[in-house]
C-alpha positions as CSV (number, residue, x, y, z in Angstrom):
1,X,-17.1,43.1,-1.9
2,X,-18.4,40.4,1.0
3,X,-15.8,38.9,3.0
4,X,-16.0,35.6,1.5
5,X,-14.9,37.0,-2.0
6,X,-12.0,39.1,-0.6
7,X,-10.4,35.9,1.2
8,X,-9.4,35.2,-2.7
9,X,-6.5,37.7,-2.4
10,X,-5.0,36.4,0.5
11,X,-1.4,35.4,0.7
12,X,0.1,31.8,1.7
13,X,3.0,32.7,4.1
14,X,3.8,31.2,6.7
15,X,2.6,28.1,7.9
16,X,1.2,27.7,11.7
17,X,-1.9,24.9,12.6
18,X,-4.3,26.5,14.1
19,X,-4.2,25.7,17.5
20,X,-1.0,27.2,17.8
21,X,-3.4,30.1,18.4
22,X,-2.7,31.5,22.6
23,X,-5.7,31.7,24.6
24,X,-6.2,35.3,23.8
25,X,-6.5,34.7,20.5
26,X,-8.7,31.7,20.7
27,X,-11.3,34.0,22.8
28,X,-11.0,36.3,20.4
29,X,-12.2,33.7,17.4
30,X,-15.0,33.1,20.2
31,X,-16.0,36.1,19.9
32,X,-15.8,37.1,16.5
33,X,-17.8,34.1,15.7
34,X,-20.3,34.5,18.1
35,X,-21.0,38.4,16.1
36,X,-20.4,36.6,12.4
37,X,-23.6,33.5,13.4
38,X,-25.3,36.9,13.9
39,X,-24.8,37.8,10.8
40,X,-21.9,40.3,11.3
41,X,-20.3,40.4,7.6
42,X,-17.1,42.3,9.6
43,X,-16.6,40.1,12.5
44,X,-16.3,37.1,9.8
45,X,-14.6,38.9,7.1
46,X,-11.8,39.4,10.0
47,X,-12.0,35.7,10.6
48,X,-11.1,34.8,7.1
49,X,-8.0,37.4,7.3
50,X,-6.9,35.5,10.1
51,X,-7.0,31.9,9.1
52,X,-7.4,32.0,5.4
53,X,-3.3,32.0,4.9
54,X,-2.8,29.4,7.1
55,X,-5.6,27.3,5.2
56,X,-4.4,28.7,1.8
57,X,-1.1,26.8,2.4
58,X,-2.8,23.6,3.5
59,X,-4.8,23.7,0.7
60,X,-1.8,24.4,-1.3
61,X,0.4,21.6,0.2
62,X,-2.6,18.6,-0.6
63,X,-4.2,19.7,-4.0
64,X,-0.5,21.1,-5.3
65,X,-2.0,24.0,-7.5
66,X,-2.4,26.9,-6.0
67,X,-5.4,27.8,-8.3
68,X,-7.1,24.8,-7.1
69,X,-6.2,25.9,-3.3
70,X,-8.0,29.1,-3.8
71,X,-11.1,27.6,-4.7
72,X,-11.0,25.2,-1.7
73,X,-10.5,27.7,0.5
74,X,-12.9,29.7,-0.8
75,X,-15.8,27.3,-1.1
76,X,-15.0,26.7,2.4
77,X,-15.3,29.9,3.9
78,X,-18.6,29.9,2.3
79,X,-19.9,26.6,3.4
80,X,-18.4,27.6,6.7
81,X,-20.4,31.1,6.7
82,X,-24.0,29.1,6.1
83,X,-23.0,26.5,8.6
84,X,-22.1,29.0,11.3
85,X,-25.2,28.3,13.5
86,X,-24.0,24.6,13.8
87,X,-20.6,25.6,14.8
88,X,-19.6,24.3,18.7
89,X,-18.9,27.1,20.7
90,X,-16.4,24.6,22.6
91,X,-14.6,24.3,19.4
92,X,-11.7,26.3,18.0
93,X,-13.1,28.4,14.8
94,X,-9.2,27.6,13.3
95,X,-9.6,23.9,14.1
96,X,-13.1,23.6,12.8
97,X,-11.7,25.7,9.5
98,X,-8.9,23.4,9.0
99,X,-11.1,20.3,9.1
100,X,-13.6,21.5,6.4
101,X,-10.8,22.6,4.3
102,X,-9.1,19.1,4.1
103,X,-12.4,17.1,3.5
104,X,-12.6,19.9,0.4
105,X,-9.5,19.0,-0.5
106,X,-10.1,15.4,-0.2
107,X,-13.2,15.4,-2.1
108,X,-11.4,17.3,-5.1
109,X,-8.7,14.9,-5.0
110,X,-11.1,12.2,-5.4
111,X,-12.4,13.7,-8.2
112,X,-9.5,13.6,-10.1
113,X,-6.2,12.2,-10.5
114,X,-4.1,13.6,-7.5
115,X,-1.2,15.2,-9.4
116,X,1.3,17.1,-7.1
117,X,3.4,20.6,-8.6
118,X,7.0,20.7,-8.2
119,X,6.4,24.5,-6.9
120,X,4.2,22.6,-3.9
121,X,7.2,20.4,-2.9
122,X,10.0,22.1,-1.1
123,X,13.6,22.2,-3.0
124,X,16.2,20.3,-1.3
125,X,18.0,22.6,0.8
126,X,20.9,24.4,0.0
127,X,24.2,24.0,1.1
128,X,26.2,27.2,2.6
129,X,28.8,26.8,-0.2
130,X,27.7,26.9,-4.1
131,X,26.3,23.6,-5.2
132,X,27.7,22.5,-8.5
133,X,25.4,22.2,-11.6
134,X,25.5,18.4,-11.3
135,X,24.5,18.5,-7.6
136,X,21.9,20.8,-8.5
137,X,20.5,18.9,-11.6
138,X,20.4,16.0,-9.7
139,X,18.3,17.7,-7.0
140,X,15.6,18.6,-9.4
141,X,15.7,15.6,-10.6
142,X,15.0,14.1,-7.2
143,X,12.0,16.6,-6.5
144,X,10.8,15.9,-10.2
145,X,10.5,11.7,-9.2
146,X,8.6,12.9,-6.0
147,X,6.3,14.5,-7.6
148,X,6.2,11.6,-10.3
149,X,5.4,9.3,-7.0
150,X,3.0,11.2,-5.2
151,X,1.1,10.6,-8.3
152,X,0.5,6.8,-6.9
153,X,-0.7,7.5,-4.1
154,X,-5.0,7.0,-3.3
155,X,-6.6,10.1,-1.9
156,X,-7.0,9.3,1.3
157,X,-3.1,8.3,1.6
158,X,-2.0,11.7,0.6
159,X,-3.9,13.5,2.5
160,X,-3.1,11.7,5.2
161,X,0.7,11.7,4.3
162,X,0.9,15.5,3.7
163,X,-1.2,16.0,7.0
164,X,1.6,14.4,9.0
165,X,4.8,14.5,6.8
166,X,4.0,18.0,5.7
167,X,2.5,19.6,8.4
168,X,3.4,17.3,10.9
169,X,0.2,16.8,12.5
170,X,-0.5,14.0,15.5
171,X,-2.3,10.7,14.5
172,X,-5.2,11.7,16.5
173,X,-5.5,15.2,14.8
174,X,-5.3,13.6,11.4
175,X,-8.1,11.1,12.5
176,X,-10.2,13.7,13.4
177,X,-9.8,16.0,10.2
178,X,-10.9,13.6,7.9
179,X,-13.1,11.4,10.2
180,X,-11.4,8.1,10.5
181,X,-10.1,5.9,13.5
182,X,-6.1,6.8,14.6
183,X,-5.1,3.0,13.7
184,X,-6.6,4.0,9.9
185,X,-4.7,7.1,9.7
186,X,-1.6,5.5,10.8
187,X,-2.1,2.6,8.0
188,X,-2.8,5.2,5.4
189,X,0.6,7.1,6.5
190,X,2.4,3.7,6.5
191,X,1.2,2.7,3.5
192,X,1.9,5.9,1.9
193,X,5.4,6.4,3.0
194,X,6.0,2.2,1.7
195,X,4.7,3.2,-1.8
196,X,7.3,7.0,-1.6
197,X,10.1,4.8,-0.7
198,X,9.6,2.0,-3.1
199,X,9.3,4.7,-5.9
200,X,12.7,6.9,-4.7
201,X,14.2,4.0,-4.2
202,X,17.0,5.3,-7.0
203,X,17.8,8.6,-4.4
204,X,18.5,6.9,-1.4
């Protein structure tokens, strides 16, 4: 099995951008893909066992199916592996992952209707004490309209949205994941969170 097909079988725990990464372990993505443009299969198979759950649950968070995720992640990996010899060596691996796996995502968004899963949105959080039926009911109900509402949104606005709502990434990081100026990423957040609000406006 190559390392591009094992990366299916990775979990999506734990969420950290990747360039939380210390130096240490940023030399040592230098270095392991330095050996993987070689054509090391090992040094990139370790690679993907590093960033793919971090990249799994980015994926997860803008396509909202985790099946969909996979195949992001994975078709990234692989575009990733042929496109090694153009990869920067001033570049972070993790940061040059995480920017092919959103414009994957964005394109497969575009492709279809974005429709959001109520597993990909995060239940209201629960109260130390036990939170009557109502309470809860009403909670599901809330995350059920989000995900009704996320429905309206273009695209590029929830991408954009989840990038810095979600993940909450800085305006110039989102700009340059999916290529646009900072004053377009903050119109597309702006725009997005308008549309949320005017939609939930019933669970202020």
């Amino acid at each position: 099995m190559s390392p591009i097909e094992r990366s299916q079988s990775l979990p999506a725990h734990g969420y950290e951008p990747p360039d939380d990464a210390d130096d240490g372990e940023q030399r040592s993505d230098a270095l392991l893909t330095a050996r993987a443009s070689e054509g090391d299969d090992e040094a990139f198979e370790q690679l993907v066992r590093r960033h793919g759950p971090v990249l799994l649950r980015l994926a997860t968070r803008l396509l909202g199916s985790r099946s969909e995720a996979e195949d992001a992640v994975q078709e990234s990996f692989v575009s990733a592996w042929r496109r090694l010899p153009e990869f920067r060596e001033n570049s972070a691996f993790g940061t040059w992952m995480y920017r092919i796996v959103t414009n994957r995502c964005l394109n497969v968004l575009r492709a279809r209707r974005p429709v959001v899963t109520l597993d990909a949105v995060s239940e209201p959080a629960a109260a130390e004490h036990q939170v009557s039926p109502a309470r809860a009911a009403e909670g599901r109900a809330a995350v059920e309209a989000l995900s009704k509402a996320m429905v309206v949104l273009s695209p590029e606005q929830r991408v954009c949205w989840v990038l810095r709502e979600v993940d909450g990434l800085p305006y110039d990081a989102i700009a340059d994941m999916v290529g646009i100026s900072q004053e377009a990423a903050r119109g597309r957040v702006f725009r997005a969170r308008r549309q949320l609000t005017e939609a939930m406006v019933a669970w202020r």
